[in-house]
N, C-alpha and C positions, 0 to 999 in steps of 0.2 A: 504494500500500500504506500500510496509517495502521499510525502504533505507538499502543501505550500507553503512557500518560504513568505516569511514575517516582511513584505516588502513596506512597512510604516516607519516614518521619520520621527521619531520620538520627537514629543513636546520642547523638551529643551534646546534641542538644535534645531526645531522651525525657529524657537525664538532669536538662537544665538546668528541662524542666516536671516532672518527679518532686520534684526539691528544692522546688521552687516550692510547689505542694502539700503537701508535707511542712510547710515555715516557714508557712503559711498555716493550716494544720492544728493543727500546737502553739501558735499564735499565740492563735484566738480558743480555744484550751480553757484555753490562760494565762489567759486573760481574762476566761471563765467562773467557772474556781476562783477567781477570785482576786474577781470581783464576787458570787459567792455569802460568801465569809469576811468580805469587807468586810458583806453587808447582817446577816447574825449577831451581827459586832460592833457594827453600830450600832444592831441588834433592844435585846442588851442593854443600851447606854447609854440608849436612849429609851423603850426599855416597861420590861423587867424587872429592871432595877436599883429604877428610880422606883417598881416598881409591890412590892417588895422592901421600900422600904425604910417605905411602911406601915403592914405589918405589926409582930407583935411579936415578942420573940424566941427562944421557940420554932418559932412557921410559920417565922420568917426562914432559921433553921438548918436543919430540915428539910426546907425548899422551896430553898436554896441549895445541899444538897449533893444533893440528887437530879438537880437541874438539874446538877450537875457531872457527876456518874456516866453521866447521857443525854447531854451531849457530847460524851464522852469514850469515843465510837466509831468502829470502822475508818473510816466512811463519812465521817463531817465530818474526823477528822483525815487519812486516810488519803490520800482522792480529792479535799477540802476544802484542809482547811491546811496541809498539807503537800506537796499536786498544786499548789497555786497557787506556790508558791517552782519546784521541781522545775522544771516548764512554762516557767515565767518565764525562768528560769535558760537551759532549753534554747531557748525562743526565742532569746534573748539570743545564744548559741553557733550560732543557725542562722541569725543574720542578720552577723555579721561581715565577711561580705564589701563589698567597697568600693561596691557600690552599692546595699549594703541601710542603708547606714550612715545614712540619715536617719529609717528604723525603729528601728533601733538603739538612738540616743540616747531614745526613748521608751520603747521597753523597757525602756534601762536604769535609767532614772529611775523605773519601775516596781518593778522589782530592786530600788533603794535603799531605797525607800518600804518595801518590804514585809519586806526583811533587817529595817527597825526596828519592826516590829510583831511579826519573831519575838524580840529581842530584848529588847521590852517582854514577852513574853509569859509566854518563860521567868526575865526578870530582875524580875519583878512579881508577876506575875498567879500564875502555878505558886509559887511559896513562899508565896504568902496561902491559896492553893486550898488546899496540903497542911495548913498551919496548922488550919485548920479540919476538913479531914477526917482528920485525927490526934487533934485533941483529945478525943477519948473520948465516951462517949455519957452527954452531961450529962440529969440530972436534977429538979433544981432550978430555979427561975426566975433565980436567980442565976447557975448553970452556964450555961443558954442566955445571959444575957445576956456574960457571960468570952467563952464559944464565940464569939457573932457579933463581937465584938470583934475576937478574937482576926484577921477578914478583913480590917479597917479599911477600912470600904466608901468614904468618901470618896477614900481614894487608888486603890482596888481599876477606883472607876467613874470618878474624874480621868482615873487611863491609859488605861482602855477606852477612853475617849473620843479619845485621842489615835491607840489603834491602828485604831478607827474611822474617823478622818479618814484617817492614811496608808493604811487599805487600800483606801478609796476612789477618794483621789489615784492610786494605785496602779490602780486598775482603769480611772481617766479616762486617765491613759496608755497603756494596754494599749489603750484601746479607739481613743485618738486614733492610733495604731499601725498598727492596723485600716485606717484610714482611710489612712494614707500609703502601707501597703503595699498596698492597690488601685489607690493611684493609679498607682506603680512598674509593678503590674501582673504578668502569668506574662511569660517569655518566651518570644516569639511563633515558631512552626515555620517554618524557611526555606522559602520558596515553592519549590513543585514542581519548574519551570521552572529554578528553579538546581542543587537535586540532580541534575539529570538527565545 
C-alpha cells in the first residue's frame, strides 16, 4: 500500500516566506522612490538650474515658479519624496532582525542620507521657494530682478547639489541592499520528508 507524501508547508515557514516577500517588496520600492527623487534633484542641478540661470529676469521668475507649482504635486511629493523616506524607514523596521542585520546597516545609511536631504529641503530650499512665490507679482524690470533675488540661486543650486549627491548615495545603498539581501536569500521550506 503506498501513502502520500505530507506535501504541506508548515505554518511557520509560510510565515517566515510571507515576511521575506514583504522586506523584499518595501525594499526595492525604497529604492525606487528614492532613485526617482534623487534623479529630479540632480535633473535640477545639471539642466534647469544652469539652463535658469541664462535667462533674464522676468523668464527667470516666471519659469521658476511654475516649475515650483508643477512639482509641487501628490504624485512626486506624495508617492516620490515623501514614499522614499516612508519605505526606507519601513524597510529599515522590517529588516531588524539579527540576521537581516547586514541589510540593515545599508539601509540605514540610506535612512541617514536621505533624513539630510529632507532637512536640506525644508531648512533651504522651502523658505527661498516661499520667498519668491510671496513676493507679489512684480512688474517692472527692477521688481523681477528684487523677485529673482529674493531665491538666491547660488545657494538655492549649492544645496541642491548636495541633496542631489545624498539622494543618490542614498539610492547606491538601497540598491547595494538589494544585492545583500538576495544573497541572504527567502527562507527555504522544510523538506517534505521531515514534516511528515
Amino acid at each position: 500500500m503506498t501513502t502520500t507524501p505530507n506535501t504541506s508547508v508548515h505554518p511557520t515557514s509560510q510565515r517566515r516566506i510571507g515576511s521575506g516577500v514583504l522586506r523584499t517588496g518595501i525594499l526595492i520600492v525604497a529604492t525606487m522612490t528614492t532613485g526617482l527623487t534623487a534623479g529630479v534633484f540632480a535633473d535640477w542641478s545639471n539642466a534647469i538650474m544652469p539652463g535658469l540661470n541664462t535667462v533674464d529676469d522676468r523668464t527667470f521668475v516666471a519659469a521658476f515658479r511654475a516649475l515650483d507649482t508643477s512639482i509641487t504635486n501628490p504624485l512626486f511629493l506624495g508617492v516620490g519624496f515623501m514614499g522614499a523616506l516612508l519605505f526606507t524607514g519601513l524597510s529599515a523596521a522590517l529588516h531588524l532582525r539579527a540576521e537581516q542585520r547586514p541589510v540593515l546597516i545599508w539601509v540605514g545609511a540610506a535612512l541617514v542620507c536621505y533624513l539630510a536631504v529632507f532637512v536640506i529641503t525644508f531648512g533651504v530650499h522651502e523658505p527661498l521657494n516661499e520667498k519668491l512665490r510671496t513676493a507679489g507679482e512684480p512688474h517692472s524690470n527692477a521688481e523681477f530682478a528684487a523677485a529673482r533675488a529674493l531665491l538666491d540661486e547660488a545657494t538655492w543650486t549649492a544645496w541642491n547639489t548636495v541633496r542631489a549627491v545624498a539622494s543618490t548615495i542614498a539610492f547606491g545603498c538601497l540598491t547595494w541592499a538589494l544585492v545583500i539581501h538576495r544573497r541572504i536569500g527567502y527562507p527555504s521550506a522544510p523538506r517534505t520528508d521531515e514534516l511528515a
